[in-house]
mmJSON file of the N, C-alpha and C atoms, coordinates in Angstrom:
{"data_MODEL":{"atom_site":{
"group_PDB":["ATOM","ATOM","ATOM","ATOM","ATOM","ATOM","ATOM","ATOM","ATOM","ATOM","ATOM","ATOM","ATOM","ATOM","ATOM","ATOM","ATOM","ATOM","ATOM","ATOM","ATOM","ATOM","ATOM","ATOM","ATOM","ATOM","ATOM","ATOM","ATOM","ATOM","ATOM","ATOM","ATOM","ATOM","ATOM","ATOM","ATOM","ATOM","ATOM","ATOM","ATOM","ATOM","ATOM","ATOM","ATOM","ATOM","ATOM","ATOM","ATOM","ATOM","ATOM","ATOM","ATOM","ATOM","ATOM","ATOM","ATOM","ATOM","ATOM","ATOM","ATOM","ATOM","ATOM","ATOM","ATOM","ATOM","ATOM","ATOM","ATOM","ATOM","ATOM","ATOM","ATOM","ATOM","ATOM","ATOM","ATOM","ATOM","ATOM","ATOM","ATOM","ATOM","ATOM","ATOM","ATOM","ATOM","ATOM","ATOM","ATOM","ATOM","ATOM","ATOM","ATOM","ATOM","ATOM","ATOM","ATOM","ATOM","ATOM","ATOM","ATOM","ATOM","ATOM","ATOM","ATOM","ATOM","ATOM","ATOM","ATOM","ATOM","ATOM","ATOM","ATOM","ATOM","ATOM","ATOM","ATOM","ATOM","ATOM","ATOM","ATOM","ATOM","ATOM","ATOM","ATOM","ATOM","ATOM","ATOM","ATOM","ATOM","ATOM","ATOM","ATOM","ATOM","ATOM","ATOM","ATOM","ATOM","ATOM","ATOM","ATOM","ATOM","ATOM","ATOM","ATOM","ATOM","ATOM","ATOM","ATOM","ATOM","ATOM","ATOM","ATOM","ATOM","ATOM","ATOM","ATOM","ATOM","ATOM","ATOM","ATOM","ATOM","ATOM","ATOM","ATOM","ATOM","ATOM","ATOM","ATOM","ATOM","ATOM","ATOM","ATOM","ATOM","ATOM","ATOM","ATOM","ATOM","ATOM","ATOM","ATOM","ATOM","ATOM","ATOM","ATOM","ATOM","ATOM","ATOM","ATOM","ATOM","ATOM","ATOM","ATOM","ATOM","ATOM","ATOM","ATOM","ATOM","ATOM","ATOM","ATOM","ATOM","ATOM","ATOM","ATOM","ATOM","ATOM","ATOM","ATOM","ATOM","ATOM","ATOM","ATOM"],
"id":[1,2,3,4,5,6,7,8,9,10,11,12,13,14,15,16,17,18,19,20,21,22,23,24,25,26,27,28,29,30,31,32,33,34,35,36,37,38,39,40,41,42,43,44,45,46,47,48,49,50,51,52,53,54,55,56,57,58,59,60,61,62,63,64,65,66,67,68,69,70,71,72,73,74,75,76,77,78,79,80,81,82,83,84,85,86,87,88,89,90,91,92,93,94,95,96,97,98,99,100,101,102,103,104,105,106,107,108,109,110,111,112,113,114,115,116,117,118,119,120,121,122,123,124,125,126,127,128,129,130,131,132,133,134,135,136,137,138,139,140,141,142,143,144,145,146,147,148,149,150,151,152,153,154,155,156,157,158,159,160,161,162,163,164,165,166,167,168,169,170,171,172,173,174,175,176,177,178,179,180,181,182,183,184,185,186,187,188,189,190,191,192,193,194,195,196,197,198,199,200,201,202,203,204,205,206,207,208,209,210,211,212,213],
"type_symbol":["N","C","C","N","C","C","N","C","C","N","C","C","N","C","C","N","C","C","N","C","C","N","C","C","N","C","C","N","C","C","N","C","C","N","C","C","N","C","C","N","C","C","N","C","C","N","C","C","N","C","C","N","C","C","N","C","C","N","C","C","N","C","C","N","C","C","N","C","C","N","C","C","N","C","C","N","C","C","N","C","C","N","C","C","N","C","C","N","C","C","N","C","C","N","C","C","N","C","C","N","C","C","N","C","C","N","C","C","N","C","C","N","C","C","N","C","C","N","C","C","N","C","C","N","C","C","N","C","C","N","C","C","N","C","C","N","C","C","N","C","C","N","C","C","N","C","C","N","C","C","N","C","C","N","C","C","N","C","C","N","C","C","N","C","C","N","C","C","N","C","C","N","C","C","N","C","C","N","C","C","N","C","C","N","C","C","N","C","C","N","C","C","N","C","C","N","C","C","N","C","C","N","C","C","N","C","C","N","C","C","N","C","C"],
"label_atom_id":["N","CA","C","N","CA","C","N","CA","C","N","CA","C","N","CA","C","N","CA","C","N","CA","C","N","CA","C","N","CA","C","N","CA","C","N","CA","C","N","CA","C","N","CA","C","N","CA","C","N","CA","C","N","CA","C","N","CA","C","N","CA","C","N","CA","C","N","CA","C","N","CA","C","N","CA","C","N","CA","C","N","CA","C","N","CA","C","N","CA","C","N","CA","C","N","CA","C","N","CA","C","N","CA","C","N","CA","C","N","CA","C","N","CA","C","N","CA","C","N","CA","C","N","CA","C","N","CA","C","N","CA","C","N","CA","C","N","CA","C","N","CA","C","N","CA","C","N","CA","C","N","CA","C","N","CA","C","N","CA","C","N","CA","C","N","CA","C","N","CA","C","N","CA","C","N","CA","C","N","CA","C","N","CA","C","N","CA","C","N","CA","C","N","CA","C","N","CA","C","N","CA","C","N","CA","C","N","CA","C","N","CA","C","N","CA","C","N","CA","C","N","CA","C","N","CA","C","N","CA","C","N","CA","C","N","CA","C","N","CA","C","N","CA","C","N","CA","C"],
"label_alt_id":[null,null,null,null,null,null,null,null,null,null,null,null,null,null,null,null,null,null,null,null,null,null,null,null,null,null,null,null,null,null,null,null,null,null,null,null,null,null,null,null,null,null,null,null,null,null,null,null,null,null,null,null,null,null,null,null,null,null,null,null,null,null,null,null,null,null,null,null,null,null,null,null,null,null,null,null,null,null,null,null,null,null,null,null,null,null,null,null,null,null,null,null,null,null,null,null,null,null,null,null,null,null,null,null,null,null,null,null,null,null,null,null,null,null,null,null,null,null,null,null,null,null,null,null,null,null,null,null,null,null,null,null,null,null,null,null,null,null,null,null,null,null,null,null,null,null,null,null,null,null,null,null,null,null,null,null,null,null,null,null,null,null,null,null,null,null,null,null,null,null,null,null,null,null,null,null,null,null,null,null,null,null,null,null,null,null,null,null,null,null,null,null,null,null,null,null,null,null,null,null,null,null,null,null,null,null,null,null,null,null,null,null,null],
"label_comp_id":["UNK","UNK","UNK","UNK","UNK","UNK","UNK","UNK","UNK","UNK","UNK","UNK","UNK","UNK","UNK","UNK","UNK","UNK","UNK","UNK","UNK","UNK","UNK","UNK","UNK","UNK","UNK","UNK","UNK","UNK","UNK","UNK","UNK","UNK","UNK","UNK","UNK","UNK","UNK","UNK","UNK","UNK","UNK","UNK","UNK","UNK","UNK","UNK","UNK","UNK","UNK","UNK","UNK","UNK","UNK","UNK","UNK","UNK","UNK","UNK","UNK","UNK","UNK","UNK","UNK","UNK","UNK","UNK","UNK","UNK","UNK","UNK","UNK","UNK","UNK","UNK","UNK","UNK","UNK","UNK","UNK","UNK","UNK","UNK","UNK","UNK","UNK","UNK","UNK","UNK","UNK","UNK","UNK","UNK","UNK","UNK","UNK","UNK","UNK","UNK","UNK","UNK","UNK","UNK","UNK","UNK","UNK","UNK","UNK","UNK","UNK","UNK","UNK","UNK","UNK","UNK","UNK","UNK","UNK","UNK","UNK","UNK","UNK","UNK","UNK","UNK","UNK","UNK","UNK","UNK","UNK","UNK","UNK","UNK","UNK","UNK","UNK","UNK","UNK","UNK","UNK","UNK","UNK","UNK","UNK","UNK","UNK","UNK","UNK","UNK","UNK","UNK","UNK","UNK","UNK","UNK","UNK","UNK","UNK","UNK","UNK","UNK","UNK","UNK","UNK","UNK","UNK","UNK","UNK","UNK","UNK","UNK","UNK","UNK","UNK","UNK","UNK","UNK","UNK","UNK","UNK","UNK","UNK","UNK","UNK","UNK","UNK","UNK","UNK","UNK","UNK","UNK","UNK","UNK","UNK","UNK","UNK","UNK","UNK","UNK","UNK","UNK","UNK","UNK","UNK","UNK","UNK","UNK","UNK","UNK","UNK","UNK","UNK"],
"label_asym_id":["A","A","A","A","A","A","A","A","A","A","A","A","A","A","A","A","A","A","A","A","A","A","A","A","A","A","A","A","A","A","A","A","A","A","A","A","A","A","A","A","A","A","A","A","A","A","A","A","A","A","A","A","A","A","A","A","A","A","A","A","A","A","A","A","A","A","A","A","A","A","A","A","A","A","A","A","A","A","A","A","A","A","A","A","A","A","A","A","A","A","A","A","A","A","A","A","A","A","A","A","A","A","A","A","A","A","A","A","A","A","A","A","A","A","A","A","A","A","A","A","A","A","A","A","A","A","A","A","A","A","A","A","A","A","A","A","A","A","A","A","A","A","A","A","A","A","A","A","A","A","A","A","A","A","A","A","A","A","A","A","A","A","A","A","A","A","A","A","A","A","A","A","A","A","A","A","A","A","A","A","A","A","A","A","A","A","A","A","A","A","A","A","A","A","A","A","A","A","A","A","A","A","A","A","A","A","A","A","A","A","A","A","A"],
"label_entity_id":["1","1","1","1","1","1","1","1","1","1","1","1","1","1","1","1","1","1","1","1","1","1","1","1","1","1","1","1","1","1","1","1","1","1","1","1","1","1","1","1","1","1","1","1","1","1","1","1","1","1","1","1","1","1","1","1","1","1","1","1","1","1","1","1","1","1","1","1","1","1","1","1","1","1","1","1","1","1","1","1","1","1","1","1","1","1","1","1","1","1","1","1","1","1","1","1","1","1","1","1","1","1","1","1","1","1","1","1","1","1","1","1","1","1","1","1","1","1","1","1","1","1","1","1","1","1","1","1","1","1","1","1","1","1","1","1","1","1","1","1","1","1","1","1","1","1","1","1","1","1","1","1","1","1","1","1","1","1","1","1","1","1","1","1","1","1","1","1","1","1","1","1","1","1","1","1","1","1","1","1","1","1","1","1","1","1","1","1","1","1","1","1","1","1","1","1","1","1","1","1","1","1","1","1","1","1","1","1","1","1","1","1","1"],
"label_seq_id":[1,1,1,2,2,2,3,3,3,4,4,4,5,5,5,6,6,6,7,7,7,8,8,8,9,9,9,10,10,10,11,11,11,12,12,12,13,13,13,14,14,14,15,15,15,16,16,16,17,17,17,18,18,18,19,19,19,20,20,20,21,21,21,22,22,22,23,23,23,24,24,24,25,25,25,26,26,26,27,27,27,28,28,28,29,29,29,30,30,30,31,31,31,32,32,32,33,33,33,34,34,34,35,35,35,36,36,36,37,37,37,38,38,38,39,39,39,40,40,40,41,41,41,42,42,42,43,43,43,44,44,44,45,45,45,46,46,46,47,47,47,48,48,48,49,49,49,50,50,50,51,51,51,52,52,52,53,53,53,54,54,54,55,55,55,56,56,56,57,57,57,58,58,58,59,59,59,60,60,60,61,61,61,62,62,62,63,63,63,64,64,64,65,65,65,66,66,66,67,67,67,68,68,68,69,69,69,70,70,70,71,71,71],
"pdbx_PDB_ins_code":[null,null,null,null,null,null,null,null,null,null,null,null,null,null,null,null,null,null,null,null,null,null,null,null,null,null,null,null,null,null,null,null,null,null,null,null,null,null,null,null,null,null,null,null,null,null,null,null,null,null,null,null,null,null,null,null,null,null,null,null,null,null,null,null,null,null,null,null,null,null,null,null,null,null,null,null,null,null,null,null,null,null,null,null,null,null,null,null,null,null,null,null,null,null,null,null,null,null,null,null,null,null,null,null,null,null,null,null,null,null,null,null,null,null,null,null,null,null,null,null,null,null,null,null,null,null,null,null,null,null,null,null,null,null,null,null,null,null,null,null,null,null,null,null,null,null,null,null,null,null,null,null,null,null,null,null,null,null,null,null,null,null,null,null,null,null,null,null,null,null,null,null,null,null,null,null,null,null,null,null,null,null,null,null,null,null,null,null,null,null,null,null,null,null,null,null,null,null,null,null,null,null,null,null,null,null,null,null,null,null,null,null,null],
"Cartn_x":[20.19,19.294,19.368,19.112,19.047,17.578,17.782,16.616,15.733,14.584,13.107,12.763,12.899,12.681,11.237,11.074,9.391,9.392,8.679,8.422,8.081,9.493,9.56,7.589,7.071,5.513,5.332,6.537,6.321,5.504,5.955,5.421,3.936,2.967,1.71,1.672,1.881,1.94,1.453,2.16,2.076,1.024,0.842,-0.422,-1.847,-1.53,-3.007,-3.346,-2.247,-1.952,-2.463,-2.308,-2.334,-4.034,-4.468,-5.906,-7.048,-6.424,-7.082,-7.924,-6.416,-6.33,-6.841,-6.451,-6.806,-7.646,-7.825,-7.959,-9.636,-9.649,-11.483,-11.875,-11.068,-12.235,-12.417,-11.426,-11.063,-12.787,-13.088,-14.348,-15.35,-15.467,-16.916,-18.554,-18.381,-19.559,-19.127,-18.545,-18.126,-18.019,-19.389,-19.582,-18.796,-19.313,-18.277,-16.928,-16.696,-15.05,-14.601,-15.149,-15.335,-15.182,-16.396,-15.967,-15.057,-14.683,-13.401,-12.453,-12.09,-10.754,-10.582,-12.32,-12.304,-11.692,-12.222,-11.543,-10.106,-9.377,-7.962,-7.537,-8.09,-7.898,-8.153,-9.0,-9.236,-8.446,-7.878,-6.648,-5.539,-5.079,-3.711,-4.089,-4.793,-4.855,-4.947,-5.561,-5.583,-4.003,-3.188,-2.005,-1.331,-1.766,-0.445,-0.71,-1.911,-1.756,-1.792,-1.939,-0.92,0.718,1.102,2.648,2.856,2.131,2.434,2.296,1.476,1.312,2.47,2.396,3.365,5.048,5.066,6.363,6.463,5.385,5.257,5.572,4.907,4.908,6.411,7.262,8.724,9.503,9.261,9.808,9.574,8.377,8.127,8.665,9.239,9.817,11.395,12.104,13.451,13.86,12.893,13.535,13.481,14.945,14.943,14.26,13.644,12.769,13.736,13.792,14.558,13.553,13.108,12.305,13.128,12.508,13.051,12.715,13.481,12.492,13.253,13.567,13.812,14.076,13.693,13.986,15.113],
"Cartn_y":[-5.035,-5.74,-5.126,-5.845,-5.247,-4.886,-4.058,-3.228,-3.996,-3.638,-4.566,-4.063,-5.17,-4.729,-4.847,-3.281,-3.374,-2.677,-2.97,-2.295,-1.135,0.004,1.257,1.537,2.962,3.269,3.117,3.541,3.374,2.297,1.116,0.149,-0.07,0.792,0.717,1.894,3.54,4.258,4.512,3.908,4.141,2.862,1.644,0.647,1.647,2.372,3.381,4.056,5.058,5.89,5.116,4.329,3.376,3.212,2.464,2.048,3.095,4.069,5.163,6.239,6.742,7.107,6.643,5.556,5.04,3.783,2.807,1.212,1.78,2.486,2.676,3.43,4.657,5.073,4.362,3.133,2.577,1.656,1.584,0.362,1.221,2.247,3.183,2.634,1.546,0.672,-1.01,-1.014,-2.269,-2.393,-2.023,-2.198,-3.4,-4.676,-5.452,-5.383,-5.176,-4.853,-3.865,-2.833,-1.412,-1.322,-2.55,-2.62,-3.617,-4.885,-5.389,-4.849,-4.007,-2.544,-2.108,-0.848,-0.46,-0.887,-2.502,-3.291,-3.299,-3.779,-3.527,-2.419,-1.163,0.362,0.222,-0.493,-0.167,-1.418,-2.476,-3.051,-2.508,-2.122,-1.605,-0.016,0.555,1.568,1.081,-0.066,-0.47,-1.053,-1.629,-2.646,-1.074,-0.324,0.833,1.799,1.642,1.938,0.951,0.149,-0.979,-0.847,-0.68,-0.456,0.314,1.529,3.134,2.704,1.909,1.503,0.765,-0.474,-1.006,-0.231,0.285,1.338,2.597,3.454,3.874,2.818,1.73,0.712,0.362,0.376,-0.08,1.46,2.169,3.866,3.736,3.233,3.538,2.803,1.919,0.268,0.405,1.725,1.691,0.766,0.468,-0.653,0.268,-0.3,0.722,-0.106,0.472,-0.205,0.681,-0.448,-0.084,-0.216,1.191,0.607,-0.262,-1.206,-2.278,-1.637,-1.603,-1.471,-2.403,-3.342,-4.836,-6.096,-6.873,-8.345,-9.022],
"Cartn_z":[17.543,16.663,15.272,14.501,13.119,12.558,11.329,10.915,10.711,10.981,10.384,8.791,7.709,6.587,6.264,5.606,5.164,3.812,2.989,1.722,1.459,0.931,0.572,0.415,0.961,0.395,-1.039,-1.57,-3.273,-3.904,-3.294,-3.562,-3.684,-2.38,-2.514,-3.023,-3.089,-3.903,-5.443,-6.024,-7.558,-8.102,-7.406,-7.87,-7.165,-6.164,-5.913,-6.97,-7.699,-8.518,-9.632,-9.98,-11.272,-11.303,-10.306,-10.051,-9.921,-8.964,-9.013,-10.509,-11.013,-11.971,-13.412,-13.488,-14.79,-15.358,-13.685,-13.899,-13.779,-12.691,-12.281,-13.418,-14.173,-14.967,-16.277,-16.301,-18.048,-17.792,-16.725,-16.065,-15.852,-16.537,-16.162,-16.848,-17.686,-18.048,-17.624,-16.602,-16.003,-14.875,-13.742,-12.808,-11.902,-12.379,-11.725,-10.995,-13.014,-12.479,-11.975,-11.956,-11.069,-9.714,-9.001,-7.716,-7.492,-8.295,-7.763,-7.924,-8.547,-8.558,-7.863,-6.888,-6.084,-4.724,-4.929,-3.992,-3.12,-4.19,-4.613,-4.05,-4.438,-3.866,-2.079,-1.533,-0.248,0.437,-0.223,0.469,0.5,-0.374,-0.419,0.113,0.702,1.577,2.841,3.197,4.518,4.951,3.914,3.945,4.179,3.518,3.873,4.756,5.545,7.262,8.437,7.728,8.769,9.022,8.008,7.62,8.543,8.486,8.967,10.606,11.116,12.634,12.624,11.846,12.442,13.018,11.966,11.741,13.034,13.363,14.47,15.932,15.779,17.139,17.366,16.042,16.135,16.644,16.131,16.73,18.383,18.363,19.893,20.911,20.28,20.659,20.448,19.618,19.426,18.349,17.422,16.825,15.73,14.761,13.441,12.829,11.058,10.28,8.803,8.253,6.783,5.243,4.904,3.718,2.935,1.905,1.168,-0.298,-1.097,-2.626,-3.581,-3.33,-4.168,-2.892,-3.323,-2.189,-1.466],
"occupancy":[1.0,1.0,1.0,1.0,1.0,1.0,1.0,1.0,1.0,1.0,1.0,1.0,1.0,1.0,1.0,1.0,1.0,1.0,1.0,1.0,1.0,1.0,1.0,1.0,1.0,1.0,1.0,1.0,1.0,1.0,1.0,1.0,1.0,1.0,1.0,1.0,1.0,1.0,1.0,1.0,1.0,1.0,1.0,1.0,1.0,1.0,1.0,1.0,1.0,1.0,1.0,1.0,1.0,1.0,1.0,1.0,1.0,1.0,1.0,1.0,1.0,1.0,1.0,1.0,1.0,1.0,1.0,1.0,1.0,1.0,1.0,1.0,1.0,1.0,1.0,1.0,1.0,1.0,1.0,1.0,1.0,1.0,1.0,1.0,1.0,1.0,1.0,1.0,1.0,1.0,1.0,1.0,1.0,1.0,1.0,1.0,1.0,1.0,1.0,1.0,1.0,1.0,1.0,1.0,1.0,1.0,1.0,1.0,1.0,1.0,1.0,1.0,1.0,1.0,1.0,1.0,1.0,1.0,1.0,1.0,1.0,1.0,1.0,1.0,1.0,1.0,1.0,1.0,1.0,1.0,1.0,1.0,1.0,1.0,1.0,1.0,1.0,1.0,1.0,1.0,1.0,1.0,1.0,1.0,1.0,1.0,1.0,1.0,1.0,1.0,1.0,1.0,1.0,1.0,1.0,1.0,1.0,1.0,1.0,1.0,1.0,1.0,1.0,1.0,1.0,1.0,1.0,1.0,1.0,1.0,1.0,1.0,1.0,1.0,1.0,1.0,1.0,1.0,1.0,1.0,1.0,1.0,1.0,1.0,1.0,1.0,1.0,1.0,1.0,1.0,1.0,1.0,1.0,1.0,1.0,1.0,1.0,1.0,1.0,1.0,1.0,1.0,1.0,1.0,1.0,1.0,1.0,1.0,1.0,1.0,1.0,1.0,1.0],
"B_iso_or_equiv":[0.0,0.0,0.0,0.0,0.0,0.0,0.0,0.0,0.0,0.0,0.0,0.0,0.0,0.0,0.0,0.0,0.0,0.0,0.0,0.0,0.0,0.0,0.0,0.0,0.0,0.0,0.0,0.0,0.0,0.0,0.0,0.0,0.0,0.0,0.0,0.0,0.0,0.0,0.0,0.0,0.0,0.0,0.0,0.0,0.0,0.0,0.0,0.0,0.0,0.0,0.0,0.0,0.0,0.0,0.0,0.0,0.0,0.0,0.0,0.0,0.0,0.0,0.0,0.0,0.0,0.0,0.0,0.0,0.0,0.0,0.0,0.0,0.0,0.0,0.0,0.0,0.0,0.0,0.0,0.0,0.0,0.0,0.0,0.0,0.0,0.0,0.0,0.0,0.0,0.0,0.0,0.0,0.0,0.0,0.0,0.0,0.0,0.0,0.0,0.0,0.0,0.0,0.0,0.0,0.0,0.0,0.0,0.0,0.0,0.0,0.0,0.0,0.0,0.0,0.0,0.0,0.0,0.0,0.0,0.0,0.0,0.0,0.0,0.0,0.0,0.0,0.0,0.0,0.0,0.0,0.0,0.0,0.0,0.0,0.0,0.0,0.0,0.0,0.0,0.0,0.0,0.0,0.0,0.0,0.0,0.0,0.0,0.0,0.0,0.0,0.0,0.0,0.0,0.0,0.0,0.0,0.0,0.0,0.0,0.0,0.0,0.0,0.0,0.0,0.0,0.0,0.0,0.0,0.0,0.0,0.0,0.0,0.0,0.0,0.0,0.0,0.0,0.0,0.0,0.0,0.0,0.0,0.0,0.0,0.0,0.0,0.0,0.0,0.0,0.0,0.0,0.0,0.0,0.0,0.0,0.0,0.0,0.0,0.0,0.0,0.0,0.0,0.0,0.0,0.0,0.0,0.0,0.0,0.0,0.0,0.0,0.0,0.0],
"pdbx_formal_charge":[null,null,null,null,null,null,null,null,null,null,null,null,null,null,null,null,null,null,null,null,null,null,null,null,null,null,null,null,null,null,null,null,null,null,null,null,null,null,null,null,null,null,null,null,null,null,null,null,null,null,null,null,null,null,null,null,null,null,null,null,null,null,null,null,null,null,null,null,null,null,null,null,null,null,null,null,null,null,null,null,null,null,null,null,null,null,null,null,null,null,null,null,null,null,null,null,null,null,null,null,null,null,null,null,null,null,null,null,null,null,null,null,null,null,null,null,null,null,null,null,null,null,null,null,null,null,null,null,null,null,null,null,null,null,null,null,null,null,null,null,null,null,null,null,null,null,null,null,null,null,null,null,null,null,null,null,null,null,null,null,null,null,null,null,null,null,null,null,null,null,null,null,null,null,null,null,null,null,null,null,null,null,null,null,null,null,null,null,null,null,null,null,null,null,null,null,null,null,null,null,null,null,null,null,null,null,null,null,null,null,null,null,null],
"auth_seq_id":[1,1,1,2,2,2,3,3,3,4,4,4,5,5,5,6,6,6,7,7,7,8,8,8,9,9,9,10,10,10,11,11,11,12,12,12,13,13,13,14,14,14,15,15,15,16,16,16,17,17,17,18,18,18,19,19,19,20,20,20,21,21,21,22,22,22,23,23,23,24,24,24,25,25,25,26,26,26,27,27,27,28,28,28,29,29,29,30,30,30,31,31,31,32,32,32,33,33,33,34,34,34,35,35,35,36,36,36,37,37,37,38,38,38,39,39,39,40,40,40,41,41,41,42,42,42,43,43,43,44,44,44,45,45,45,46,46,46,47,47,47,48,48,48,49,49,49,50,50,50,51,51,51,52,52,52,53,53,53,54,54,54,55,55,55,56,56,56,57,57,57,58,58,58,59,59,59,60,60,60,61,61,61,62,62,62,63,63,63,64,64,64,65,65,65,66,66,66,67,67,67,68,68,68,69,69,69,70,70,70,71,71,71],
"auth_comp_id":["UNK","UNK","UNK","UNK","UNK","UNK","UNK","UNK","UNK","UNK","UNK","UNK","UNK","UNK","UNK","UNK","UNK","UNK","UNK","UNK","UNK","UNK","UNK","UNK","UNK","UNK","UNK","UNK","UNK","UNK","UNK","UNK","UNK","UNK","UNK","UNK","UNK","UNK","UNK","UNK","UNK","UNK","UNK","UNK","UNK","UNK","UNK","UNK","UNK","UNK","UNK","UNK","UNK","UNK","UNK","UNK","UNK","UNK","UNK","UNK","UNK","UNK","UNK","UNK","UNK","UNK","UNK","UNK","UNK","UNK","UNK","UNK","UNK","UNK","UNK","UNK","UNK","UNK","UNK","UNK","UNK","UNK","UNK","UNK","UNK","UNK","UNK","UNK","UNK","UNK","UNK","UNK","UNK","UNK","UNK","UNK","UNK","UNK","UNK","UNK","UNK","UNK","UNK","UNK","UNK","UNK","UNK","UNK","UNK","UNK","UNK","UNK","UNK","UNK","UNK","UNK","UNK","UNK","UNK","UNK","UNK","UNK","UNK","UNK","UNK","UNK","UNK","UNK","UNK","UNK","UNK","UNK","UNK","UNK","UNK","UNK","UNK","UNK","UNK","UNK","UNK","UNK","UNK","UNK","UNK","UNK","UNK","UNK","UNK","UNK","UNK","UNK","UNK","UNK","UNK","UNK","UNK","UNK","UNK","UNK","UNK","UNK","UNK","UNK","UNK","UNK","UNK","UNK","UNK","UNK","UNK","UNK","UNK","UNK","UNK","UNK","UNK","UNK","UNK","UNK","UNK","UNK","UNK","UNK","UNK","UNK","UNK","UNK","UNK","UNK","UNK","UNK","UNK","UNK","UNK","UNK","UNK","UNK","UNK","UNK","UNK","UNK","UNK","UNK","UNK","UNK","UNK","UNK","UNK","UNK","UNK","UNK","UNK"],
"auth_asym_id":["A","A","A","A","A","A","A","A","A","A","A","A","A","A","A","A","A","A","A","A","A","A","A","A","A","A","A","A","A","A","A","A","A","A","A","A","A","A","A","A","A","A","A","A","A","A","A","A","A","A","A","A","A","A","A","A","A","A","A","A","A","A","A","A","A","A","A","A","A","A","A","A","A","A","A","A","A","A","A","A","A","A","A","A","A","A","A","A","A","A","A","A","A","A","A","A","A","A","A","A","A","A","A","A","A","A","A","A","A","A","A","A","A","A","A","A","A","A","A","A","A","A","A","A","A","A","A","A","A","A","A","A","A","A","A","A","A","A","A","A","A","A","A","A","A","A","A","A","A","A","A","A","A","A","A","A","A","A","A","A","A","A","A","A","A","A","A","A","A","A","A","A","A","A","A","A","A","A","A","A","A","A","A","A","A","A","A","A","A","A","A","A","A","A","A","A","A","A","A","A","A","A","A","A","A","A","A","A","A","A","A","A","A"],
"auth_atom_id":["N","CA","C","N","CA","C","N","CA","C","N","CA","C","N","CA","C","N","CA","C","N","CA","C","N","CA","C","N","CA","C","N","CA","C","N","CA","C","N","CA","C","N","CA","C","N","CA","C","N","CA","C","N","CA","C","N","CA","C","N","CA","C","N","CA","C","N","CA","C","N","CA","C","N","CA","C","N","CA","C","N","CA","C","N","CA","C","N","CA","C","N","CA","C","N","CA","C","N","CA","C","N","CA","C","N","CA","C","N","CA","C","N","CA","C","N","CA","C","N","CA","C","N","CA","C","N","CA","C","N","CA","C","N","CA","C","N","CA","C","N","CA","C","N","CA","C","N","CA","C","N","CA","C","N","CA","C","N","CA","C","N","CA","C","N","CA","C","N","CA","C","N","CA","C","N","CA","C","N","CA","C","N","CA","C","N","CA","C","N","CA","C","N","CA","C","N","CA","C","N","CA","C","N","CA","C","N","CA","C","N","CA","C","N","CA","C","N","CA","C","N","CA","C","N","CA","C","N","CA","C","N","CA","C","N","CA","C","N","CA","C","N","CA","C","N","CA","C"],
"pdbx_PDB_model_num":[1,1,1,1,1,1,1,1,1,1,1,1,1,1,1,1,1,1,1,1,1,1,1,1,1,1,1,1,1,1,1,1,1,1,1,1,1,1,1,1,1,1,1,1,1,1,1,1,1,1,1,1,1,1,1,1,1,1,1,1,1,1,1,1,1,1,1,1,1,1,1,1,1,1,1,1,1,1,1,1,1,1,1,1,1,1,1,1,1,1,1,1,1,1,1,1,1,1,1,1,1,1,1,1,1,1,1,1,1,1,1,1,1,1,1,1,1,1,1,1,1,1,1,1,1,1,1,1,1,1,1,1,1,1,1,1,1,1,1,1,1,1,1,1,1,1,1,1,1,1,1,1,1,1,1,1,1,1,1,1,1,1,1,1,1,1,1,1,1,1,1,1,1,1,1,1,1,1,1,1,1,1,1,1,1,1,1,1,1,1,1,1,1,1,1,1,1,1,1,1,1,1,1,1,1,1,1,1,1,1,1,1,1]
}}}
């Protein structure tokens, strides 16, 4: 069988890094948008332990998994 392609961590990585770092505190009198950022931050942490299961479930399964970092 061939590799299961999934998106290099980088990908969610550096938009954490980005949001984390700079998007939440640029919104420190912008509640709103503060928590829809925050938001953002707790999907793409959840999307990137899904990944991490899924990716374990394929190890456990013998199946290789190929990070992707372009389409």
């Amino acid at each position: 069988m061939d590799s299961i392609p999934v998106p290099a961590t980088v990908h969610y990585e550096v938009p954490l890094q980005i949001l984390e770092q700079q998007t939440l505190r640029a919104f420190s009198g912008h509640p709103e948008q503060r928590q829809l950022a925050n938001e953002m931050v707790l999907a793409l942490r959840k999307v990137l332990a899904l990944q991490r299961r899924l990716e374990e479930s394929c190890e456990q399964d013998h199946l290789r998994v190929e990070s992707r970092w372009s389409p």
